[in-house]
LUMDRENVEX-509430 format. One record per residue: residue in one letter; residue number from 1; x, y, z of N, C-alpha, C in turn. Coordinates in nm, 4 decimals, padded with zeros to 6 digits. Layout:
   type   seq        n.u        n.v        n.w       ca.u       ca.v       ca.w        c.u        c.v        c.w
      A   NUM          X          Y          Z          X          Y          Z          X          Y          Z
...
// end
This chain:
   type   seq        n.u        n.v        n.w       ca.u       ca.v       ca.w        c.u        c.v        c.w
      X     1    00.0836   -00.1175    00.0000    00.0000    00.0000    00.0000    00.0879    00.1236    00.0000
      X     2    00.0936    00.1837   -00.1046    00.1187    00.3397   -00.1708    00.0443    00.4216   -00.0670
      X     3    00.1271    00.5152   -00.0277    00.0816    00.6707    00.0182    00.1601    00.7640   -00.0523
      X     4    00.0656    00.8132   -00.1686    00.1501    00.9865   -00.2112    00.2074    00.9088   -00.3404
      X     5    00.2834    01.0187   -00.4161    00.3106    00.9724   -00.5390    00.4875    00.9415   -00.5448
      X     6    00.5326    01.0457   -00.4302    00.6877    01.0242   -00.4126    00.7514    00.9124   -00.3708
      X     7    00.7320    00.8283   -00.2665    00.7735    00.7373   -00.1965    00.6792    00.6319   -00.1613
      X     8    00.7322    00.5510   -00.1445    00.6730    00.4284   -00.0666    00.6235    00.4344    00.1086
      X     9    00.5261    00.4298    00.1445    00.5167    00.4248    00.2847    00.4415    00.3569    00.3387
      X    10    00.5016    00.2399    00.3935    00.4255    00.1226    00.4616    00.3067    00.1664    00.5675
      X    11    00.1954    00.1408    00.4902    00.0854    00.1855    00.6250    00.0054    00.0637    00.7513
      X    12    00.0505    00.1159    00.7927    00.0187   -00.0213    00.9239   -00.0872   -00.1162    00.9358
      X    13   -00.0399   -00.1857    00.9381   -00.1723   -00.3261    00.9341   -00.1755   -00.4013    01.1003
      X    14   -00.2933   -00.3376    01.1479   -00.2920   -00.4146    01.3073   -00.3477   -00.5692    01.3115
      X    15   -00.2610   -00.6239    01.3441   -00.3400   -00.7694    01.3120   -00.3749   -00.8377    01.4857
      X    16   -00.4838   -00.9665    01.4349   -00.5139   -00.9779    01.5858   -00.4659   -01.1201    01.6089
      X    17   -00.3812   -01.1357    01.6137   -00.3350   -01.2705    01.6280   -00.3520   -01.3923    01.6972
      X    18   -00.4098   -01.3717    01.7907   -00.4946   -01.4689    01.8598   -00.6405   -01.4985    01.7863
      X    19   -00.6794   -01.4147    01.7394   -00.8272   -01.4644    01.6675   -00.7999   -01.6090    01.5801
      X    20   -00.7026   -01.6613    01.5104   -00.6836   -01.7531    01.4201   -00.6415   -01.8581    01.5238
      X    21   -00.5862   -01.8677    01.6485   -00.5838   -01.9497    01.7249   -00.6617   -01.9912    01.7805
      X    22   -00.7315   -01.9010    01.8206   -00.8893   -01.9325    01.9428   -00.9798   -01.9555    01.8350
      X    23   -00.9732   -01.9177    01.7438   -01.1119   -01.9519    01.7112   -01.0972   -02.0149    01.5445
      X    24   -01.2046   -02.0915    01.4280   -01.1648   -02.1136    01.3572   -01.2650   -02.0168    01.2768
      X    25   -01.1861   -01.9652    01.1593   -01.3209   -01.8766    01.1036   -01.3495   -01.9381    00.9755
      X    26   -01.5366   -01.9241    00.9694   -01.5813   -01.9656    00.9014   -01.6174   -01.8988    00.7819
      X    27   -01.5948   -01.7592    00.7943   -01.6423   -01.6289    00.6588   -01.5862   -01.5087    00.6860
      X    28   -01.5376   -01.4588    00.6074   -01.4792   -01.2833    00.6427   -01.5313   -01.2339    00.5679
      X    29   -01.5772   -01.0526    00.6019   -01.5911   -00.9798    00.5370   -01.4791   -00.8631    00.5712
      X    30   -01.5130   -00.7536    00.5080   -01.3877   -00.6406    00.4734   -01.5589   -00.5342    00.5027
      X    31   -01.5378   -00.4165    00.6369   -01.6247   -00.3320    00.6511   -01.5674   -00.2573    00.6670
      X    32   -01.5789   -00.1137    00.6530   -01.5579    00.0259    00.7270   -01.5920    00.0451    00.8630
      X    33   -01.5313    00.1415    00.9579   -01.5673    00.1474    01.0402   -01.5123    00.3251    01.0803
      X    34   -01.6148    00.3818    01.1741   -01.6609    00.5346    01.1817   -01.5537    00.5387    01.3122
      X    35   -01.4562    00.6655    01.2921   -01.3705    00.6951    01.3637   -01.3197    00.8352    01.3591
      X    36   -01.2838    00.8973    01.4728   -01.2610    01.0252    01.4836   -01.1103    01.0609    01.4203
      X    37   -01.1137    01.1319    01.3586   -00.9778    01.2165    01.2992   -00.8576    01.1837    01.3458
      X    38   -00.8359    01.2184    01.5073   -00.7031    01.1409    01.5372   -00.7216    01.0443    01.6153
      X    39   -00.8344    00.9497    01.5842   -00.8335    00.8403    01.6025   -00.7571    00.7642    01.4209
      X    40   -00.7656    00.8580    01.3564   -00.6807    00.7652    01.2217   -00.5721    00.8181    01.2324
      X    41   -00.5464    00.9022    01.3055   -00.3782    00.9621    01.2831   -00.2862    00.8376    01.4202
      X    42   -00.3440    00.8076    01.4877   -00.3145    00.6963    01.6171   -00.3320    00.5774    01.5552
      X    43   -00.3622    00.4949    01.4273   -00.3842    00.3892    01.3578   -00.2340    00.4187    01.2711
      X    44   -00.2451    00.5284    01.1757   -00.1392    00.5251    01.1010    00.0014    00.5160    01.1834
      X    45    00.0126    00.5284    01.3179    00.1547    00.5465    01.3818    00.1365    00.3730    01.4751
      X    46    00.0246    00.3103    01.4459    00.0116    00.1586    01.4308   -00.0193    00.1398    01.5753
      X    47   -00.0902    00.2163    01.6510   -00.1305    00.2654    01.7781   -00.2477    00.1983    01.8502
      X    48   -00.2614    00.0670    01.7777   -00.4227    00.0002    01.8495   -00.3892   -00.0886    01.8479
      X    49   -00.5006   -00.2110    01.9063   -00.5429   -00.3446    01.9372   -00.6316   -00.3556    01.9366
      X    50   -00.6420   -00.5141    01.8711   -00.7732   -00.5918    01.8650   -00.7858   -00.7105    01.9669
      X    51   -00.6529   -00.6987    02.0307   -00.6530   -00.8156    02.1423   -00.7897   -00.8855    02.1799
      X    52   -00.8911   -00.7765    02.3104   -00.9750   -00.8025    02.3349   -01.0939   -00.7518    02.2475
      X    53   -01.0985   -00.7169    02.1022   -01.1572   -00.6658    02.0690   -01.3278   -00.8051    02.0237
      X    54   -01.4226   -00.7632    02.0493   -01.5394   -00.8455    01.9222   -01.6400   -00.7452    01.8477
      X    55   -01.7142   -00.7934    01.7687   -01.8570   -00.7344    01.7619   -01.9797   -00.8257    01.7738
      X    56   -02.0942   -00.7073    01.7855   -02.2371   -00.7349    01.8532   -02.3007   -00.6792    01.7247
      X    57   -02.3977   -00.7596    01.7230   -02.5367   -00.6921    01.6169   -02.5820   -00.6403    01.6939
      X    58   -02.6513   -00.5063    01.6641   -02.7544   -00.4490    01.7732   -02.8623   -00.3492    01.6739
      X    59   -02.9893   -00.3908    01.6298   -03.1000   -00.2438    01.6160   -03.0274   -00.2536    01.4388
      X    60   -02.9691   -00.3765    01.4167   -02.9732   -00.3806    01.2582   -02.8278   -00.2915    01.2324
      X    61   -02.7033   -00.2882    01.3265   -02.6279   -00.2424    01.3065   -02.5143   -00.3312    01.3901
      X    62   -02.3989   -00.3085    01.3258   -02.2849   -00.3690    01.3782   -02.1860   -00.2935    01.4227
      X    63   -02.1427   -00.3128    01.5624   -02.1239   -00.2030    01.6467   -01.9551   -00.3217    01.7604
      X    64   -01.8358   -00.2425    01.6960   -01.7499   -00.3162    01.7699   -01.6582   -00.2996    01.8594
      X    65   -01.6631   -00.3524    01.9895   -01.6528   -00.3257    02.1312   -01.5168   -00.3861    02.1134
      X    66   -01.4585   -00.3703    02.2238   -01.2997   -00.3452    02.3253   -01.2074   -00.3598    02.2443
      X    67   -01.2116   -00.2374    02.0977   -01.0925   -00.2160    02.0320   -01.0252   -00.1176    02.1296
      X    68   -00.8643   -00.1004    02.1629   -00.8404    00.0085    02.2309   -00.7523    00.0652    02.0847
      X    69   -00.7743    00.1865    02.1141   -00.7032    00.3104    02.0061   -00.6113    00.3921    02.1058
      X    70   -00.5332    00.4039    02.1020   -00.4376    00.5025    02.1736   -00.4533    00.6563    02.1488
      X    71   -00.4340    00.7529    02.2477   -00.5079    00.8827    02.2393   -00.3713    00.9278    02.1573
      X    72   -00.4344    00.9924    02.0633   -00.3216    01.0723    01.9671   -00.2492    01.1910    02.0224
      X    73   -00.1157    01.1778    01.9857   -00.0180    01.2551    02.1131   -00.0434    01.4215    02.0744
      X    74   -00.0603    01.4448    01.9561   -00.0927    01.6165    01.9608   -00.2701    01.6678    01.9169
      X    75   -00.3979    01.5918    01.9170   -00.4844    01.6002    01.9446   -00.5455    01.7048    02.0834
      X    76   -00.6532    01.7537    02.0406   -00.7262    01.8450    02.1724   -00.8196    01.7387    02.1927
      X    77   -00.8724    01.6782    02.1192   -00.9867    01.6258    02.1575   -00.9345    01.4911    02.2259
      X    78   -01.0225    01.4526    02.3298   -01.0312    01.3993    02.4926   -01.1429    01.2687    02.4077
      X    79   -01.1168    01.1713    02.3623   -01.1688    01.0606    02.3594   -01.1629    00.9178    02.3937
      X    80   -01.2356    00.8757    02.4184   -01.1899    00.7448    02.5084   -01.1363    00.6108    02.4215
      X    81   -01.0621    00.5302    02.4774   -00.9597    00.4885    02.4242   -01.0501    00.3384    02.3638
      X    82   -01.1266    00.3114    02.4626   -01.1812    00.1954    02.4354   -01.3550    00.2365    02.4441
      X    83   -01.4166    00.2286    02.2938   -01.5427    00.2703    02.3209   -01.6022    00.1725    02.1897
      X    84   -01.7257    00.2075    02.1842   -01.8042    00.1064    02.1020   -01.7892    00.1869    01.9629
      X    85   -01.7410    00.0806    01.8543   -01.7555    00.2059    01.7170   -01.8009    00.1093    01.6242
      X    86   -01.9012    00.2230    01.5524   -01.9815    00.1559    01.4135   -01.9034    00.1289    01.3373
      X    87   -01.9420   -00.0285    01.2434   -01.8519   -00.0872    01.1531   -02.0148   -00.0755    01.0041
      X    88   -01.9524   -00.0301    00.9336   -01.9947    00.0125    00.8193   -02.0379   -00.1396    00.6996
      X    89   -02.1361   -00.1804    00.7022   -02.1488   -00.2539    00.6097   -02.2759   -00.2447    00.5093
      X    90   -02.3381   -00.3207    00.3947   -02.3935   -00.3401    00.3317   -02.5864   -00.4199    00.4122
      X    91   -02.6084   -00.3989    00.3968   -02.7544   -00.3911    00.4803   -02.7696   -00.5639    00.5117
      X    92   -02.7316   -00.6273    00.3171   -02.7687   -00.7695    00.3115   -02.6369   -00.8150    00.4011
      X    93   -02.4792   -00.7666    00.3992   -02.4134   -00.8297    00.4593   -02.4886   -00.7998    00.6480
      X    94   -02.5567   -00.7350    00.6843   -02.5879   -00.6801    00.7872   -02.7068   -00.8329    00.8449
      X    95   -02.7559   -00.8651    00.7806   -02.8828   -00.9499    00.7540   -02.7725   -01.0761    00.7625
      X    96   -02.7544   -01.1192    00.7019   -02.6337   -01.2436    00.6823   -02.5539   -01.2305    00.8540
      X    97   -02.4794   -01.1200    00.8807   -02.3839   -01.1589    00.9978   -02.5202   -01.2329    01.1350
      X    98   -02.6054   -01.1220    01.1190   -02.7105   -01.1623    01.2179   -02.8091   -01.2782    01.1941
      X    99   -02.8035   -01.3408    01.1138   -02.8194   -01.4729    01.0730   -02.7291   -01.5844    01.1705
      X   100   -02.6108   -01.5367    01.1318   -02.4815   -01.6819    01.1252   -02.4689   -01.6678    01.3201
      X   101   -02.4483   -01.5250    01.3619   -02.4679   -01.5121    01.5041   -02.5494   -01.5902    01.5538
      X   102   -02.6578   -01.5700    01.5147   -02.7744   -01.6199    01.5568   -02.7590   -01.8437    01.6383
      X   103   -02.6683   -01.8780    01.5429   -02.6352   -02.0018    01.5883   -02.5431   -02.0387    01.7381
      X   104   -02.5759   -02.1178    01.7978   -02.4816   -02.1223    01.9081   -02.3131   -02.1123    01.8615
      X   105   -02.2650   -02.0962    01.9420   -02.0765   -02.0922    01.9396   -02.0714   -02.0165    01.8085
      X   106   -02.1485   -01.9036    01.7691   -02.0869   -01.8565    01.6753   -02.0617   -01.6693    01.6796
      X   107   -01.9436   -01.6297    01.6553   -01.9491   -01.5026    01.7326   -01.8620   -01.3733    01.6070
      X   108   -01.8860   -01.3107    01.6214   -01.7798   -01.2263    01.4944   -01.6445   -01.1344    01.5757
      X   109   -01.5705   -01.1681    01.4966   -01.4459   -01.1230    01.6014   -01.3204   -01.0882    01.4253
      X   110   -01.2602   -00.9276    01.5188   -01.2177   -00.8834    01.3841   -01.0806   -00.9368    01.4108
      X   111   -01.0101   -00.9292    01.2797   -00.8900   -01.0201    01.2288   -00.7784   -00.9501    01.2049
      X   112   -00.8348   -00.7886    01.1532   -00.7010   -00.7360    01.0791   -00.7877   -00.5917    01.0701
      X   113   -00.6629   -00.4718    01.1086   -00.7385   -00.3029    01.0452   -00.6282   -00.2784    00.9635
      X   114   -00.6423   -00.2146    00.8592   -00.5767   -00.1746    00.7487   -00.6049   -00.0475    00.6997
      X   115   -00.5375    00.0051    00.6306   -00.6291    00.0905    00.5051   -00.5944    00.0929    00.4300
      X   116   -00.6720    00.0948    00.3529   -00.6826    00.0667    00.1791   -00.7656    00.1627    00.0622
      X   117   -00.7081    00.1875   -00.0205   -00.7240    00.3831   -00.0937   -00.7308    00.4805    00.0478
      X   118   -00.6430    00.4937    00.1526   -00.6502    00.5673    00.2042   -00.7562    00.5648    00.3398
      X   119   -00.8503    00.4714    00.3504   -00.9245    00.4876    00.4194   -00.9324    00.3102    00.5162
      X   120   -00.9711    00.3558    00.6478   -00.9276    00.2509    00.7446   -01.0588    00.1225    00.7307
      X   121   -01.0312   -00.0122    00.7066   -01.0746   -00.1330    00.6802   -01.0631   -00.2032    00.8047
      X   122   -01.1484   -00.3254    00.7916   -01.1345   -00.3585    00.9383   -01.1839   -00.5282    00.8617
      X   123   -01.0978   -00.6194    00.8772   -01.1418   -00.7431    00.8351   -01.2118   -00.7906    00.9584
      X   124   -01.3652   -00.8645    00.9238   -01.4243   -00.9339    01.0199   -01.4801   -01.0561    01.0297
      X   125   -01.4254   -01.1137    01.0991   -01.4607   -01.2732    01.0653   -01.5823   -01.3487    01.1240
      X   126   -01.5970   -01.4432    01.0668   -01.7612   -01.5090    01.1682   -01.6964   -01.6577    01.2302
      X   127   -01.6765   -01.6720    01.3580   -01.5944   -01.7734    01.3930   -01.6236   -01.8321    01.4967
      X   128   -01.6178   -01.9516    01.5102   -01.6592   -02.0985    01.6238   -01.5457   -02.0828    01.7094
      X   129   -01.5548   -02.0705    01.8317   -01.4600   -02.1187    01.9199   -01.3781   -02.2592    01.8877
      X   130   -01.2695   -02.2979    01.9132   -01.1921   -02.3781    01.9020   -01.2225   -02.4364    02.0405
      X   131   -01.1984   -02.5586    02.0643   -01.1689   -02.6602    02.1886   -00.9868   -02.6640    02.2031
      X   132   -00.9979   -02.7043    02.2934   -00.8469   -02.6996    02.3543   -00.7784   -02.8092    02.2671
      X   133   -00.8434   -02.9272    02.2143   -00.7404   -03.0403    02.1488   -00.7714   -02.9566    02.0152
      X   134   -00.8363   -02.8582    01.9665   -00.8101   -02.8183    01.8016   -00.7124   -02.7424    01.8286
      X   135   -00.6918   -02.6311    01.9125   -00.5747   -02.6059    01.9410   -00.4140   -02.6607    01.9618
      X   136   -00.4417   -02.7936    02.0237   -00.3041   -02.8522    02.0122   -00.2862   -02.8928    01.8882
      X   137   -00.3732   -02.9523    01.7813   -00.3610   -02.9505    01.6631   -00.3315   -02.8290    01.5733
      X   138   -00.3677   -02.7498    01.6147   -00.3360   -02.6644    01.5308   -00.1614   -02.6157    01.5450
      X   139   -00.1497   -02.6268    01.6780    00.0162   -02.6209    01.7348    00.0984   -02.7096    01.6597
      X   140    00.0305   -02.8577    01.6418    00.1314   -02.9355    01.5895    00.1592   -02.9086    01.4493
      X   141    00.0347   -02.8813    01.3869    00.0483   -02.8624    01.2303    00.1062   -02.7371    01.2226
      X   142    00.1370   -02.6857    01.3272    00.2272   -02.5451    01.2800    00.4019   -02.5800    01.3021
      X   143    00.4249   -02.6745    01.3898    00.5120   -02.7050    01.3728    00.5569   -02.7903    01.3242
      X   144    00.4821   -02.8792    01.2410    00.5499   -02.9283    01.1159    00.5888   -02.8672    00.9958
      X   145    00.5176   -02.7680    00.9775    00.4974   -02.7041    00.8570    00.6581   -02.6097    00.8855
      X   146    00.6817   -02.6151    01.0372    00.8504   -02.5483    01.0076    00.9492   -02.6498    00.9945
      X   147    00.9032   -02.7690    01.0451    01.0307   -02.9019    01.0062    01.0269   -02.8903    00.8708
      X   148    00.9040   -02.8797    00.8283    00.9366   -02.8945    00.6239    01.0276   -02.8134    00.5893
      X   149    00.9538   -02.6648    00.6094    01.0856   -02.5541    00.5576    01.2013   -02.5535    00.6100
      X   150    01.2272   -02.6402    00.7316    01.3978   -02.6652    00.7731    01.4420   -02.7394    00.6921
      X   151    01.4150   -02.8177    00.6305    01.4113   -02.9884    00.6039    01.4771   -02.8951    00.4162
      X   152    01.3573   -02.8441    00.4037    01.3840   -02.7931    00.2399    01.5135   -02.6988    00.2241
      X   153    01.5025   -02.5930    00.3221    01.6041   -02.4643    00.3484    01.7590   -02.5768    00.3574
      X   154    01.7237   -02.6557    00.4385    01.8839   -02.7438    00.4765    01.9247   -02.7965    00.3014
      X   155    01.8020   -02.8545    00.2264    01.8451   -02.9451    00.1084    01.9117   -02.7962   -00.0415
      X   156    01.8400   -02.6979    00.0049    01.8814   -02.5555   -00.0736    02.0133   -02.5298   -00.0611
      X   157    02.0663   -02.5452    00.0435    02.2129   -02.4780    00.0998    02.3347   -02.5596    00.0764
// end
């Protein structure tokens, strides 16, 4: 991702890295989400978490709780760090998330904020909790998948 026509400038991608562990996801979408001015200037200096972050359907809107944003260091405005913010979608994708919710163990939890043409994205996934033995599976198949690339990297050299 390009910023400006002179240079290259890597724009920050907050990722949530535990979401792909805890949970397995079953569908992503890519929404907007409504944020104050230097609440995007505190994103671009790569200033948040999705750690504890999820979202809730509520009143036909999707609305996502315990992102924290860090207060932007030369800002006047006094906003709170962790508050509920509208995520911008398509009415039918709106209809669909509150559908798939609707099933037990199934919960939407975001994956990744980005921006893209300039403006901040928020990948959101629809995802089943994991059990503790999909987890150790998932541990093991991660560490095979580095014996391979040792295994290959050693036969390269």
């Amino acid at each position: 991702m390009a910023t400006g026509s002179k240079g290259k400038a890597r724009t920050p991608t907050i990722n949530n890295r535990r979401a792909r562990y805890n949970y397995s996801i079953l569908e992503s979408f890519e929404c907007g989400i409504m944020l104050a001015g230097s609440e995007v200037k505190s994103l671009r200096e790569g200033r948040a978490s999705l750690q504890d972050a999820y979202a809730r359907v509520s009143d036909n809107e999707i609305w996502l709780h315990g992102m924290h944003i860090s207060p932007y260091a030369f800002s006047r405005a006094e906003l709170e760090p962790v508050r509920p913010r509208k995520l911008l979608l398509h009415r039918r994708q709106i209809d669909e998330l509150a559908r798939a919710t609707g099933e037990r163990g199934v919960t939407l939890v975001p994956l990744q904020l980005y921006f893209k043409d300039g403006r901040v994205k928020l990948e959101l996934g629809v995802a089943r909790g994991k059990r503790s033995y999909d987890k150790r599976q998932t541990i093991a198949e991660r560490d095979a998948q580095r014996q391979v690339e040792r295994a290959l990297k050693g036969q390269r050299d």
